[in-house]
C-alpha positions in Angstrom: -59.5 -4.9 -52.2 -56.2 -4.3 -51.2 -55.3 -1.1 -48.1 -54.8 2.4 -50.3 -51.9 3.5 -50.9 -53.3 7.2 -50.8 -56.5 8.2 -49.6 -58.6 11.0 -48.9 -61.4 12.6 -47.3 -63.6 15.4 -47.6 -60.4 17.5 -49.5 -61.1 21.1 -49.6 -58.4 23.7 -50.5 -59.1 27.5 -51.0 -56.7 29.7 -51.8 -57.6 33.7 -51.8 -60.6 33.0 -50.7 -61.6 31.1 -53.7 -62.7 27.6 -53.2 -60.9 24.8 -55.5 -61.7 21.9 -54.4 -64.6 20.5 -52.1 -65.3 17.3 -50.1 -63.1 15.1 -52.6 -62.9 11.7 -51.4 -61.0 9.4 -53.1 -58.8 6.2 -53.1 -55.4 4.9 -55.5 -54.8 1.4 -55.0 -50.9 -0.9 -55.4 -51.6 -1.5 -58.9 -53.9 1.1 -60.2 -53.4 3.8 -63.1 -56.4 6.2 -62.4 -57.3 8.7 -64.2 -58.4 12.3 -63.5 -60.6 13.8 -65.7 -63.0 17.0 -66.4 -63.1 20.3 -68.3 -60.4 23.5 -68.0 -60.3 24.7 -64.3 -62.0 22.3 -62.8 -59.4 21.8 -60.5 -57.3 18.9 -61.6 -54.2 20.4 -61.4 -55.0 21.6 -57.9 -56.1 18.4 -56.4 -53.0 16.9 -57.7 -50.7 19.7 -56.1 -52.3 19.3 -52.8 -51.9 15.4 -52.4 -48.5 16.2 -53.4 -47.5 18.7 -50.6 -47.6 21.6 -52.7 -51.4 23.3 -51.2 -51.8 22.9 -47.9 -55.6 21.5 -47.9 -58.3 23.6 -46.0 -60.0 20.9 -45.4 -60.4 17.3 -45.1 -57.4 14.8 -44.1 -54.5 13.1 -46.8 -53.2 9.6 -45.8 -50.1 8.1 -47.4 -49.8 4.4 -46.6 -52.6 5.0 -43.8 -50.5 7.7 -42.4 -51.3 11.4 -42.4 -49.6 13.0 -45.2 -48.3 16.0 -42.9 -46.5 13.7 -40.8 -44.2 13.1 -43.6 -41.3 15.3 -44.1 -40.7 16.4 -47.9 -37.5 14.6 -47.9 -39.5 11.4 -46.6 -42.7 12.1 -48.9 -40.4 12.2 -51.9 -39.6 8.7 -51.4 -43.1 7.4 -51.5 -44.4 10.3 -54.3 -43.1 12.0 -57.1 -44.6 14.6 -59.2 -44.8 15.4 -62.9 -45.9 19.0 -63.2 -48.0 20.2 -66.0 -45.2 23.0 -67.0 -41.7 22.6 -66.1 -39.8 25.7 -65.3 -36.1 25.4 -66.2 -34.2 27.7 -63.6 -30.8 26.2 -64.9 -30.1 24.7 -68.3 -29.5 21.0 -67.1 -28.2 19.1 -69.1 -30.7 15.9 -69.8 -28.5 13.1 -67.7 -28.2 15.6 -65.0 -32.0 16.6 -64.9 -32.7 12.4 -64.9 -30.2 11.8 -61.8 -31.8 14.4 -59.8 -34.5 11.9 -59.6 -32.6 9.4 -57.7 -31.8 12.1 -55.0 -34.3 10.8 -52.3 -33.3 7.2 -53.0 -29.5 7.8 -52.3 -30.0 9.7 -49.0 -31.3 6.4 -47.2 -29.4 4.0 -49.3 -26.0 2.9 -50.3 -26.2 2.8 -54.5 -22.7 2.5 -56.3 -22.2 5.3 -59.2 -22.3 1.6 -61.5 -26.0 0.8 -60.4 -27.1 4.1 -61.0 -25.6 4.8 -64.4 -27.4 1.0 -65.1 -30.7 2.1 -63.9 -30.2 5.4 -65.6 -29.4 3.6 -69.2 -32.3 0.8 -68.5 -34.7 4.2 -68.4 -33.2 6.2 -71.3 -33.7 3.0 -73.6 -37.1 2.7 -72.4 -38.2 5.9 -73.6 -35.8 6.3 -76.5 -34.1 9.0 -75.5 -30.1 8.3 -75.2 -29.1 10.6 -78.0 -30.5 13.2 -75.7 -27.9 12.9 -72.9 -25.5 14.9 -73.2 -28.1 18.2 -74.6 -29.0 21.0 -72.4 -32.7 20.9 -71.5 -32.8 24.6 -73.3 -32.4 22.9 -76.5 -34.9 20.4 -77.2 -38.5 20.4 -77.6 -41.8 20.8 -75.1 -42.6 17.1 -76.1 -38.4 16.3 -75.6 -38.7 18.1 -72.4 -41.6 15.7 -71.2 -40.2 12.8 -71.8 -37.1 13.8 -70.0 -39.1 14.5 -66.7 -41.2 11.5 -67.4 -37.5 9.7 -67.0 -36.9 11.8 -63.5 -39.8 10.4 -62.3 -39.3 6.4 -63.2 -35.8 7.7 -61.5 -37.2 8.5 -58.1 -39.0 4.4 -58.2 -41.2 6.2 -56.0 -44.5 3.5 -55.0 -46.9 6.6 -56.2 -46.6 8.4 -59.5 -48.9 11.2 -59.7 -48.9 13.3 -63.5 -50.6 16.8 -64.6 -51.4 16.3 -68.2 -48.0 14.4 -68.9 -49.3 14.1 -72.7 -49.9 17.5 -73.5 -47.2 18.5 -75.2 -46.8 14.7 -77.3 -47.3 13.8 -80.6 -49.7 10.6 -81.0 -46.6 8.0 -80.8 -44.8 9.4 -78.1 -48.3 9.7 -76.2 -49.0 6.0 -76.8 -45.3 5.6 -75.5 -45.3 7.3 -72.4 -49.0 6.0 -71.4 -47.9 2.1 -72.3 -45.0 2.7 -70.2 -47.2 3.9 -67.4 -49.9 1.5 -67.7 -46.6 -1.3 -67.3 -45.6 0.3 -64.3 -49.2 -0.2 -62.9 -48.8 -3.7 -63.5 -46.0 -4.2 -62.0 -47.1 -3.0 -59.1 -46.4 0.9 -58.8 -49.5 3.2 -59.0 -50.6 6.5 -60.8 -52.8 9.0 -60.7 -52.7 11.1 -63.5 -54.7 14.2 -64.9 -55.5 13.6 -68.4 -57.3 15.7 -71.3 -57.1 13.6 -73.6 -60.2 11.6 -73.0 -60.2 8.3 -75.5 -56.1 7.7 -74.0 -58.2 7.9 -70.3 -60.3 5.3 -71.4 -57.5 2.9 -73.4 -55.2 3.0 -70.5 -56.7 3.8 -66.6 -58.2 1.1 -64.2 -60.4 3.7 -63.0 -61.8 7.4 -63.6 -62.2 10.2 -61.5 -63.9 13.1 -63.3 -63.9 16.4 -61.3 -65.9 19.3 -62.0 -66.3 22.5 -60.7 -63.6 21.4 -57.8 -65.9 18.5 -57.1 -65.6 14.7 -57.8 -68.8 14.1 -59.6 -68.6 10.5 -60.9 -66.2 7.5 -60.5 -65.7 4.1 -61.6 -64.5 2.0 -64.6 -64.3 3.7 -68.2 -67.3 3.2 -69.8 -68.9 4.0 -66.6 -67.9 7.6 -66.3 -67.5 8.2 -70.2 -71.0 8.2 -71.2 -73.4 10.3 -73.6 -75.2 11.8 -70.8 -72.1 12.6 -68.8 -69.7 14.3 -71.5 -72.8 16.4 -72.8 -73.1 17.8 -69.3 -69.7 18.5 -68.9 -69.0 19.5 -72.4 -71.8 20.2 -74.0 -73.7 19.0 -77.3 -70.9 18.9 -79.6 -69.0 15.4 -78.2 -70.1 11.9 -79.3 -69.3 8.9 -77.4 -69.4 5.4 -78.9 -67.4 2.2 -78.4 -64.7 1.8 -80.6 -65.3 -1.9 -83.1 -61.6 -2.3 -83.2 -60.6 -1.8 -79.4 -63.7 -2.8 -77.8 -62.8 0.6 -75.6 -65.0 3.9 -75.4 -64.4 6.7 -78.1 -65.2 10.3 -77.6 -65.0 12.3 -80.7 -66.0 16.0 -81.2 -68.6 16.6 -84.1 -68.9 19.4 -86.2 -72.0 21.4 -85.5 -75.2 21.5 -87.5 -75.7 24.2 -89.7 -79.1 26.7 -90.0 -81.7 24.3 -90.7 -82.8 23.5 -93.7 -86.2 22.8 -94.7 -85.7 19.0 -95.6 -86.6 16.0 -93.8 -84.7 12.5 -94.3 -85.9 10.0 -92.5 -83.2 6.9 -92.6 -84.0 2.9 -92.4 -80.7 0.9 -91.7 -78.5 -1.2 -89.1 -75.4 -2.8 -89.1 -73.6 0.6 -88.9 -74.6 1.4 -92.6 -76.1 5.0 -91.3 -73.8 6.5 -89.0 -72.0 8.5 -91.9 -74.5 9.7 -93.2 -76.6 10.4 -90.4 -73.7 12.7 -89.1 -73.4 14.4 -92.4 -77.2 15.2 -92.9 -77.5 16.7 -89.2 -74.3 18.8 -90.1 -75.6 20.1 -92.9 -79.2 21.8 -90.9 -81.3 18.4 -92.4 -83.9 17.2 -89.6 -83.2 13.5 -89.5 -85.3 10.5 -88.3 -84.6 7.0 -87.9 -85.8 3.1 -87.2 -86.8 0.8 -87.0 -83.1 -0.1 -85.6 -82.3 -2.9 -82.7 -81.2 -1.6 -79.4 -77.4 -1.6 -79.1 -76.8 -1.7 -82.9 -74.4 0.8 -83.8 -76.2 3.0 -86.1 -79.2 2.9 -82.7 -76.6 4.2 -80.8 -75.5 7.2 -82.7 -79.0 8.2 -83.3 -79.6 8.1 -78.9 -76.5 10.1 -78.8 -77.4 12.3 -81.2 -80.7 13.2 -79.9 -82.4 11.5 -83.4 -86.0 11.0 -82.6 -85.9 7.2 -83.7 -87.9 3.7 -83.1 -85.8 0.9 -81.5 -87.0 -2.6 -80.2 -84.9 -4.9 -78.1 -82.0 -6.7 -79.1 -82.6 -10.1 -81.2 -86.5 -9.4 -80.8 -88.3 -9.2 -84.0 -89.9 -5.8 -85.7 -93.6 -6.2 -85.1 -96.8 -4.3 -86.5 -96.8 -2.1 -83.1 -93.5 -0.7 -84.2 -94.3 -0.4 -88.6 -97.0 1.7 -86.6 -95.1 3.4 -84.2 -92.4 4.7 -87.2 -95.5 5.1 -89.6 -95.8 8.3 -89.2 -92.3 9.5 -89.3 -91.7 7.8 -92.8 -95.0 9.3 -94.2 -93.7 13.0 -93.0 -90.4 12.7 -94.5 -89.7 14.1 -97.7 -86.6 11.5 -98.5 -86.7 8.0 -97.1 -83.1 6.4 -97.7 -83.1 2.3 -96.6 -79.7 1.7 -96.5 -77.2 -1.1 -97.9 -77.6 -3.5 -94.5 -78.5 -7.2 -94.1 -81.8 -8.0 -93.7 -83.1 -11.4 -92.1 -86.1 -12.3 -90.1 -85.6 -10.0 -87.5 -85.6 -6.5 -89.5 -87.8 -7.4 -92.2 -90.4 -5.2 -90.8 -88.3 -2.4 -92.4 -89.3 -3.5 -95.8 -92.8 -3.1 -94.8 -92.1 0.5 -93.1 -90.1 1.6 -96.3 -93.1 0.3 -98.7 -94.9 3.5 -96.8 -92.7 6.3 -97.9 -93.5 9.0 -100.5 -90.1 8.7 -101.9 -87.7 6.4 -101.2 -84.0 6.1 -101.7 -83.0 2.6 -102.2 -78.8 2.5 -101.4 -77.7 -0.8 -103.7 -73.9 -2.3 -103.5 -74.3 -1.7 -107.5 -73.3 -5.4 -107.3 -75.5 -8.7 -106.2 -78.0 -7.3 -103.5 -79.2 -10.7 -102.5 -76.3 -11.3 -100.5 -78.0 -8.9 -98.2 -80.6 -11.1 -97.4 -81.2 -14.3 -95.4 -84.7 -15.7 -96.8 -86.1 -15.4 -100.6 -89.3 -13.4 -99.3 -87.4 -10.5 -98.0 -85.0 -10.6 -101.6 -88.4 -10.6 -104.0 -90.3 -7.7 -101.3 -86.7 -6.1 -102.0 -87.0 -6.1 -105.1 -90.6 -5.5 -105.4 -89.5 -2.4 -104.2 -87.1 -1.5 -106.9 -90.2 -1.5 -109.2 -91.8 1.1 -107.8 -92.0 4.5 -109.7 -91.7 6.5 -106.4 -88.0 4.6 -106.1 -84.5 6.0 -107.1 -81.6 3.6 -106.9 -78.3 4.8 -106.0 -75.1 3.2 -105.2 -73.0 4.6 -101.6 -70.4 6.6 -103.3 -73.5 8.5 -105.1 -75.6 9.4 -102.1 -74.1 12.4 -100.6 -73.4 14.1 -103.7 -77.3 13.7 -104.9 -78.1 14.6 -101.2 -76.1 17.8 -101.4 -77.7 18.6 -104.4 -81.1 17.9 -102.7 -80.1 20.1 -99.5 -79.1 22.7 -102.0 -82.4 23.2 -104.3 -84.2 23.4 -101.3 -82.0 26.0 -99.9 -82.1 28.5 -102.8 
């Protein structure tokens, strides 16, 4: 690993005698885009603030390039950071060129730049971000998310080696968000670094190296992504009403807010699928008050997943290993307690078959059909005729997917009267 080029050590800062950060000790790397994450007031803003100059820390020691920060004037700190406050106070209406060249202020007091290489460098930026027709308009005039992009372009101005941002997204719609953290994350790679305060958890995840999350003015948790994103973590610092998953498309980790369940209703669904084929529904039945069960699922299948993160009492057995008679009778009695049992519409081979034998046990069964040719579900003829065995049985009503959830409501709602 390469020498920081900022570091820190046991960081405290209190200010009216109220304590905003504590014993942070960190590191930001040539290279890196880290993120800095964690719920309202947790002190993200602060921490920021002080390794920029702006707090003088209580406690605790800053170095810049191995250096103490406080041996570095602010005209010398400016070339090595700049700073991208969360709101931008406009003391003067600027006009947008003028508010972009004040970023090459510390670069022209040590060296010689002709007005030509500036207005080059100055154009390179603007086209960047898009922004040229912008130039010539007073910073009064344009909009919070106009505004950000403008500072954003002060900053790439100063070329400083450290970039450091409070919630430089806030005020962005999705594309110019996706702009503005792409044009960071190329920065990174070629070889500046940033540390950057970020709400916006699932762009956290896309785009840093590394995560810091704060809470409570302390650094709690640190590492890669999906290391600091989990389950566990984000329902301790947000409570129950986040899910995180990993997103099929991306490969990166998700975190999506769910709607909370409703007053319970006195109906029990107990669900038998994989291959992803229950997470709708699964999310839609706890929503509505339904107590949900699950299994028997494989351990990192996608519907397994949901159910862990959801707090579903379920029955899982290890990835690629088959379902055997210990777990029919482990999710026995689950299926025997429910009032609905839905098997879903999911491929069924050698390795879940067990879940035909564990859906032959419910009291009534929901069988979810494609309403086309089922047997391309299945990967041997015994689990196609036990299928449709099944389908014969008098306790057995077929539905296709679209039809579920508006026979389900219906269900939800006779037993709610």
């Amino acid at each position: 690993m390469s020498t920081p080029l900022l570091r820190t050590e046991q960081l405290g800062l209190t200010i009216n005698d109220r304590q905003l950060l504590s014993q942070v000790s960190l590191s930001v790397h040539p290279g890196e885009l880290v993120g800095v994450i964690g719920p309202n007031g947790a002190g993200k803003s602060s921490l920021l603030k002080t390794l920029v100059g702006l707090h003088q820390q209580s406690a605790g020691k800053i170095w810049l390039h191995e250096q103490p920060l406080s041996q570095y004037r602010a005209q010398d700190r400016a070339q090595h950071i700049s700073y991208l406050a969360q709101a931008q106070e406009m003391s003067f209406a600027f006009r947008v060129r003028e508010t972009i060249m004040l970023g090459a202020h510390s670069r022209v007091r040590t060296k010689h730049f002709a007005r030509g290489q500036l207005d080059q460098e100055l154009n390179r930026i603007v086209d960047l971000l898009d922004i040229a027709s912008l130039l010539d308009r007073r910073l009064d005039q344009l909009s919070g998310g106009e505004r950000q992009l403008v500072h954003f372009a002060r900053m790439l101005m100063q070329d400083s080696p450290l970039m450091l941002l409070d919630e430089p997204t806030a005020s962005l719609d999705i594309g110019h968000e996706a702009q503005l953290m792409n044009l960071l994350h190329q920065q990174c790679r070629q070889g500046r670094s940033a540390l950057v305060a970020i709400h916006n958890l699932n762009s956290a995840a896309a785009f840093c190296d590394r995560l810091l999350l704060i809470q409570n003015g302390q650094l709690v948790a640190e590492g890669d992504p999906e290391q600091v994103i989990t389950q566990a973590t984000m329902k301790r610092m947000y409570g129950p009403s986040v899910l995180v998953s990993r997103n099929p498309m991306t490969g990166t980790t998700t975190v999506l807010p769910l709607v909370e369940s409703q007053t319970p209703v006195p109906l029990h669904v107990h669900l038998i699928g994989g291959a992803g084929s229950t997470v709708a529904l699964c999310r839609q039945l706890l929503q509505m008050g339904v107590r949900v069960t699950a299994g028997i699922g494989h351990d990192q299948d996608s519907d397994t997943q949901l159910w862990e993160a959801l707090g579903v009492e379920h029955i899982k057995v290890p990835t690629f290993a088959p379902i055997e008679t210990a777990d029919i009778d482990a999710a026995k009695g689950l299926v025997q307690q429910a009032d609905i049992t839905v098997m879903t519409d999911f491929p069924i081979g050698t390795m879940n078959a067990g879940n035909l034998t564990l859906a032959e046990q419910a009291r009534h069964l929901w069988l979810v059909t494609s309403g086309n040719d089922d047997s391309m579900r299945f990967y041997d003829d015994s689990s196609l005729q036990r299928f449709h065995a099944l389908q014969q049985r008098a306790n057995v009503k077929q539905i296709t997917a679209t039809e579920l959830m508006p026979i389900m409501r219906q269900q939800v709602a006779s037993v709610t009267r």
